[in-house]
N, C-alpha and C positions, 0 to 999 in steps of 0.2 A: 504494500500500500504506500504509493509514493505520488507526490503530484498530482491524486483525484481531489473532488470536492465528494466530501462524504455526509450522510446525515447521521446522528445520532440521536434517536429518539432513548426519552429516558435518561439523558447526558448530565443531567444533575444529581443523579440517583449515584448509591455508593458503587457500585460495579461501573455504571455510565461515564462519572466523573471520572475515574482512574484509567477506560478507555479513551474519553477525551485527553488527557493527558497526554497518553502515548502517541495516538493516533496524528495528532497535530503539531507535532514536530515536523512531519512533513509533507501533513497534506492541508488543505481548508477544511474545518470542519463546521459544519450547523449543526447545532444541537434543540433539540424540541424538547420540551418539560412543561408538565402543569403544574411542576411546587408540589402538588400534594403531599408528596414524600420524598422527593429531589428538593434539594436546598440549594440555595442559590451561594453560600459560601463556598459548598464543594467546585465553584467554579470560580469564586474571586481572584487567582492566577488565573483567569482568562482574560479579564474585563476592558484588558488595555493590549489584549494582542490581536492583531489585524487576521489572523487567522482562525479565528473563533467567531463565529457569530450567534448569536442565543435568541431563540424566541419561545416566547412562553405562550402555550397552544396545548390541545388534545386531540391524542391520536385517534377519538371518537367525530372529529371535527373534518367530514370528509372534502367540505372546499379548503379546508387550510393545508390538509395532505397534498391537493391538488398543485396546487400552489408550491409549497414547500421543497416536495420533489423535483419539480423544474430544474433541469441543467446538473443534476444530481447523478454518481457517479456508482456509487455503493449505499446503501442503507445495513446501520446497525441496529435494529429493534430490539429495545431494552426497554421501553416502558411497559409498566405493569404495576397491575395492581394486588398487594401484596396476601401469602396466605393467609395470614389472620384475620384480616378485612374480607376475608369473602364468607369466611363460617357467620359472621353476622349481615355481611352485605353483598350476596350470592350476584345479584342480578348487575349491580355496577361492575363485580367482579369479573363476569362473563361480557358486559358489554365491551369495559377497558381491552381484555386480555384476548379475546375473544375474536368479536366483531371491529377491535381496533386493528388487532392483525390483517383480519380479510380487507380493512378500510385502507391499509397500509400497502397491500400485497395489490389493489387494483390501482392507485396511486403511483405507485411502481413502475407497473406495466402499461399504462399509460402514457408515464414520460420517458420508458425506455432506460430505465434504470439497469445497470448494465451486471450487478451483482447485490441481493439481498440477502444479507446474513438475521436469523431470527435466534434468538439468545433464550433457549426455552427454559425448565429446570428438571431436576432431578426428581421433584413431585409426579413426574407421570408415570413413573414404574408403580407409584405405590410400595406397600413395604415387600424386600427383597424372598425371593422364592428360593432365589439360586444365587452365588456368589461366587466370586467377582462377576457385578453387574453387565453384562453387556450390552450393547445397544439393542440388539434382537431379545432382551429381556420384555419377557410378557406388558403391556401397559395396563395399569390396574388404579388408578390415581383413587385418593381416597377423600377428598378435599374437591371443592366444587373450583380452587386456585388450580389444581392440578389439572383436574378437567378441562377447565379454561386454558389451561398452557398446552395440554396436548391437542385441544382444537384449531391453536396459532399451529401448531407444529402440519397438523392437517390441512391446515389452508393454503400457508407455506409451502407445501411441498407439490400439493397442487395444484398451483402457481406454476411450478416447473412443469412437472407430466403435460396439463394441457395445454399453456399459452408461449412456454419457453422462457421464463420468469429464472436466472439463474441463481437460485435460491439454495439455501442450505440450514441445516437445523444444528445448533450447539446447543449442548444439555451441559452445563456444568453443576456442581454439586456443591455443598454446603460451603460457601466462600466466606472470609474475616478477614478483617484487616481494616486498617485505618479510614476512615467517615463512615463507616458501620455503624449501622443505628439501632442507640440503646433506649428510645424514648417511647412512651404508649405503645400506640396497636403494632407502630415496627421495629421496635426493639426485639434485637437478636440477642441470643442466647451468649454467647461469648461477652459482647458488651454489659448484658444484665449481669451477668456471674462479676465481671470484671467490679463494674460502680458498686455491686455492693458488697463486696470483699474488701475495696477501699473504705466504704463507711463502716467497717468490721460488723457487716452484717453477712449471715449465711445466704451461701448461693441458692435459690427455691427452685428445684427441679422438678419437672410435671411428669408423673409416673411413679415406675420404679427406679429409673435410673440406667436401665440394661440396652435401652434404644441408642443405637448405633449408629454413627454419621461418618461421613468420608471429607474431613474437611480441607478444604485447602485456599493455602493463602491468596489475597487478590492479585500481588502482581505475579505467580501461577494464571490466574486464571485469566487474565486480561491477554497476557505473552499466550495462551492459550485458544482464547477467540483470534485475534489476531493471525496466527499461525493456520488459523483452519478455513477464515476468510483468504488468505490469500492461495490458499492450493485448488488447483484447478479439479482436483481430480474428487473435492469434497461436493461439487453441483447435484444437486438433487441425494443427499447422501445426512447421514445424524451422526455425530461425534460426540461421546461423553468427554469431559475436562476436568480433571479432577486430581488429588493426590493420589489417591489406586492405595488409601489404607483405609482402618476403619477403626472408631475410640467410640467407648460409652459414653452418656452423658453426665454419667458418675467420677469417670476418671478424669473427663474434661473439668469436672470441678476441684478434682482434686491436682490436677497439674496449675490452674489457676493459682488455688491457694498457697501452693508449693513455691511457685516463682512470687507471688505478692507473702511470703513469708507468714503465711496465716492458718496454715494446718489446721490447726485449731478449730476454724469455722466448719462445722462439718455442715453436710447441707442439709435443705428441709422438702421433705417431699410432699407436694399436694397433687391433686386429682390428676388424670392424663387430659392432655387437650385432647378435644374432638376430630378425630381423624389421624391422629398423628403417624406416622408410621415407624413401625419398631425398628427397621433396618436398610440403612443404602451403606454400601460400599461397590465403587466402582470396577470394572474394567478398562483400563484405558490403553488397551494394544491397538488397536486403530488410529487413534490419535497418534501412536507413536508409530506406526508403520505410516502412516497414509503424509505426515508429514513433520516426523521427529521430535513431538511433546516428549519433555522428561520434568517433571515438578522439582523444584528445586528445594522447597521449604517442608521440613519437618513442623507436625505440630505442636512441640515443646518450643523451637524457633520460631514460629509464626506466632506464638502465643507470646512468647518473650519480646517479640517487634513491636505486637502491637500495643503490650502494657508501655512499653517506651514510650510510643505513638501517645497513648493518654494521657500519659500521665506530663507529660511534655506541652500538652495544652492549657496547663494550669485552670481547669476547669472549677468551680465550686462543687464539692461532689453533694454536700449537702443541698442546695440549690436544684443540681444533676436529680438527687433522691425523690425529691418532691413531685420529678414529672414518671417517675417510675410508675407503672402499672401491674401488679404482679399477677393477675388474669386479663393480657392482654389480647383477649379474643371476643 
């Protein structure tokens, strides 16, 4: 990706921001956000570079796609609206996630957009059957989010088969790392454990603790999409992105505590969320054959980067505590 003009929908969001980053070293990039959950700090190193442009717009907004796509080179689809928000707000969730894809994917193919990458999630397997996940892994999603994502993922692809839409589907898997949000309905898990470890409160873990994730860190997963947009041989084709391990949600508390020197805090377990799934861990030999992904970050070093990351912000943690939610669904 060198010298296109690319869009970035979602480009304020923690994932989107840190591919604007990369991405715009050397190309022009637009980025599209409606704020809901992208922040517009995550993009303040943009505000004075000539090669960022930003507008604030939704991907439900099918004359502003119209529009938007014009002269557009590559499309990254990253907006979305998040899981937790759909167990209570089903219908926006499927519209955003959903119907904004298909609003996206004709958009596209209208002005001749020459490469669509759609940035799905790990949520469409639903919880693992078999392991290491592979892409030909059953879809079983559990969550009306997931549904909605592997509907983009449907749209998406047939986009390709019928109209010639060079499209391609990226699944990456539970990603952290720095603008990672730990505030109400999208505060992740890594972030929540972390702010309240700092206010020497215990980490609350919904279950029993034994639910399995494959996590891996964002600049992993950016160097990740990246790498699978530019290979020719990914068109019409689904890639998982991910670290290819797999940690409890009980250990993840206890490596937390361990590096914030707080053992001590043991966690507190309450009810399961609805839906949740007990187990992803990926497969990622595709990704490494089809065009040489290898993860670089362990998650005792990604967990160590990003407490740096925090705590480096000098944030008020008590201030941080008050926006905490701890049934944030």
């Amino acid at each position: 990706m060198k010298d296109k003009k690319i869009l970035i929908t979602g480009g304020a969001g923690f994932i989107g921001s840190h591919l604007v980053d990369a991405i715009s070293k050397d190309n022009h990039v637009v980025v599209l956000d409606n704020f809901s959950s992208g922040k517009k700090e995550n993009l303040s190193q943009h505000l004075q570079n000539p090669f960022v442009t930003i507008f604030e717009g939704d991907v439900r907004d099918k004359t502003l796609l119209g529009k938007i796509t014009k002269e557009i080179d590559v499309v990254y689809h990253l907006a979305v609206q998040c899981l937790r928000v759909s167990i209570k707000d089903p219908e926006t969730n499927h519209e955003v996630n959903a119907t904004g894809t298909l609003n996206l994917c004709m958009a596209s193919m209208e002005n001749n957009v020459k490469r669509f990458i759609y940035v799905s999630s790990s949520e469409v397997y639903g919880t693992a059957k078999s392991v290491p996940m592979t892409e030909d892994h059953s879809l079983e999603p559990t969550t009306v989010y997931g549904a909605s994502k592997l509907a983009g993922e449907l749209y998406t692809l047939a986009y390709y088969r019928t109209y010639g839409l060079k499209s391609m589907v990226v699944r990456p898997f539970n990603t952290y790392g720095p603008r990672e949000h730990f505030e109400g309905a999208y505060g992740e898990v890594i972030p929540k454990f972390v702010l309240r470890v700092l206010n020497n409160m215990p980490p609350i873990i919904f279950g029993d603790g034994t639910q399995k994730r494959d996590f891996t860190y964002i600049s992993d997963t950016v160097r990740g999409i990246i790498m699978a947009s530019e290979c020719d041989d990914m068109i019409g084709q689904t890639v998982n992105i991910a670290r290819g391990k797999e940690v409890s949600i009980s250990d993840l508390a206890n490596i937390i505590g361990e590096k914030l020197g707080k053992k001590n805090l043991k966690p507190v377990y309450e009810r399961k969320r609805p839906g949740d799934v007990m187990r992803h861990y990926a497969d990622i030999s595709k990704a490494e054959r089809l065009f040489g992904y290898k993860p670089e970050i362990d998650i005792r070093d990604g967990i160590g980067r990003y407490i740096d990351w925090f705590t480096d912000q000098n944030y008020n943690l008590s201030e941080l505590m008050k926006q905490d939610v701890v049934f944030n669904w």
